[in-house]
N, C-alpha and C positions, 0 to 999 in steps of 0.2 A: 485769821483768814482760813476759813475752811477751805477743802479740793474736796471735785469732784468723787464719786464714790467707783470711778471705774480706774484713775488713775494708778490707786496698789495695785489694780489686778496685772493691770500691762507690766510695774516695773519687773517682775519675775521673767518675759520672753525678750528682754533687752540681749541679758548674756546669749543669749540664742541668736538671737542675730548677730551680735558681736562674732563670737565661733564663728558660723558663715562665711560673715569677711575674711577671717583670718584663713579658712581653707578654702575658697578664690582665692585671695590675694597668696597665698603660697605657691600656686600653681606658677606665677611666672619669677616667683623670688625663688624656685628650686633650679630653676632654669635659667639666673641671671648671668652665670659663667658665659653663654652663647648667645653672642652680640655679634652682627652686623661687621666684618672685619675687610681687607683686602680682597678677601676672595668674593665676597658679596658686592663689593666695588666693581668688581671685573668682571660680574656675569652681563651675560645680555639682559633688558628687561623692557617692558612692551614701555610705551609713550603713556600709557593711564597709571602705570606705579604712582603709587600716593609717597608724599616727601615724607623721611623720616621723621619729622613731629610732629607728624598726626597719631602714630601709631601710640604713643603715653595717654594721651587725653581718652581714645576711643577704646583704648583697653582697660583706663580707669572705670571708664561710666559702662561698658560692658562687665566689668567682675564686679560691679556695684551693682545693679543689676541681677545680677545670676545671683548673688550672695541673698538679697532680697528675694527673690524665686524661691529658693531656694529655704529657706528660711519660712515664706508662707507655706509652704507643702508640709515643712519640718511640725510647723504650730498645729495640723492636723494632728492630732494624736502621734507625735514624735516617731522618730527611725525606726520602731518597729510597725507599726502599725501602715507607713508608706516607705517600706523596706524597697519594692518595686522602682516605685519612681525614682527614689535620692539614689537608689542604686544604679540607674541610668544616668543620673546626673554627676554620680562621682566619677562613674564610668568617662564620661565624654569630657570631663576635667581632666582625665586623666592622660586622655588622648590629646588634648589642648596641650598640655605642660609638655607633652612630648613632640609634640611639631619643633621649638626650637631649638634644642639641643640636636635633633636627625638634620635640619637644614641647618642652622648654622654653626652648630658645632661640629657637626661630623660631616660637613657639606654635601649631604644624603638628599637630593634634592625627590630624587625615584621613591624613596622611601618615608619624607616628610609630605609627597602627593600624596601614597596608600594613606599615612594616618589622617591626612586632613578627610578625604574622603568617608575613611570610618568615623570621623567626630562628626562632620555632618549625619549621618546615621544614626549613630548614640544620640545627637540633641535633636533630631528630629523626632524619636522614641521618646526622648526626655518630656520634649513639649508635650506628646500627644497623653503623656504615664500624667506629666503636672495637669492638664486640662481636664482629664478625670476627677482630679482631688480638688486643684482651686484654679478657675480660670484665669486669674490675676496675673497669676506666676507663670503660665503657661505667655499669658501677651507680655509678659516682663522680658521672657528668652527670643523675642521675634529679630529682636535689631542686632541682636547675637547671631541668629541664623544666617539675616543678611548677611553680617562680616564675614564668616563664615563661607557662605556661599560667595562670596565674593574676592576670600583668599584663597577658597579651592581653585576658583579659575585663574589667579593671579598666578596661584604655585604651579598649577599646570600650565599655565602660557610662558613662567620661566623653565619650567623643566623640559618643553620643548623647543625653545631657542636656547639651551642651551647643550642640547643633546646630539 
């Protein structure tokens, strides 16, 4: 049984995407120490807070996702040649990984709204750096932004009921 004559070429950008996942999914295993505790219990918080198990599933298929993005941009002629873009994207991972340790480790709620605000920033950059290279990747980070955008308001509707 013969294959296809495009199938060797792909197995080489496997490990390429593999890497990806593993630097997503880092971002919230550097961060797993700060979990949801007493204090997070006894804050105030608006009637739309979404139940805690949503939060596993929507951050798996989100860093699956980004990793993927991420990875299409990478296959463009690798990190040097779109130093720009990934560089915005490690950026705004980086500022992702630090939201929960500033809120729930260090129950920074003042200082977990500035970073969310700047990762919104970084990945709005990010999309518009990926959109230039491969549009794919760029609508891969959309449902990212949503979340995004919608725990900025979240972190700031608790940081003001509870200020």
């Amino acid at each position: 049984m013969s294959r296809p004559d495009s199938l060797p070429a792909l197995r080489p950008v496997w490990p390429g995407l593999a890497l990806w996942l593993i630097v997503c999914f880092a971002a919230p295993a550097l961060s797993a120490w700060a979990r949801p505790d007493e204090w997070y219990a006894a804050l105030a918080k608006p009637a739309w807070n979404p139940p805690g198990w949503i939060f596993g599933p929507v951050w798996t298929t989100l860093y699956t996702l980004m990793a993927i993005a991420a990875w299409l941009v990478w296959r463009r002629e690798g990190w040097r040649a779109q130093r720009r873009p990934l560089g915005w994207f490690v950026a705004q991972l980086a500022l992702n990984a630090l939201w929960t340790p500033l809120f729930f480790g260090l129950h920074r709620i003042d200082l977990a709204l500035l970073d969310i605000v700047m990762l919104w920033g970084a990945l709005v950059a990010t999309i518009v750096a990926f959109w230039r290279v491969q549009r794919v990747a760029a609508l891969l980070l959309l449902p990212y932004l949503c979340w995004v955008t919608f725990a900025t308001v979240l972190t700031g509707t608790i940081w003001r009921l509870n200020s």
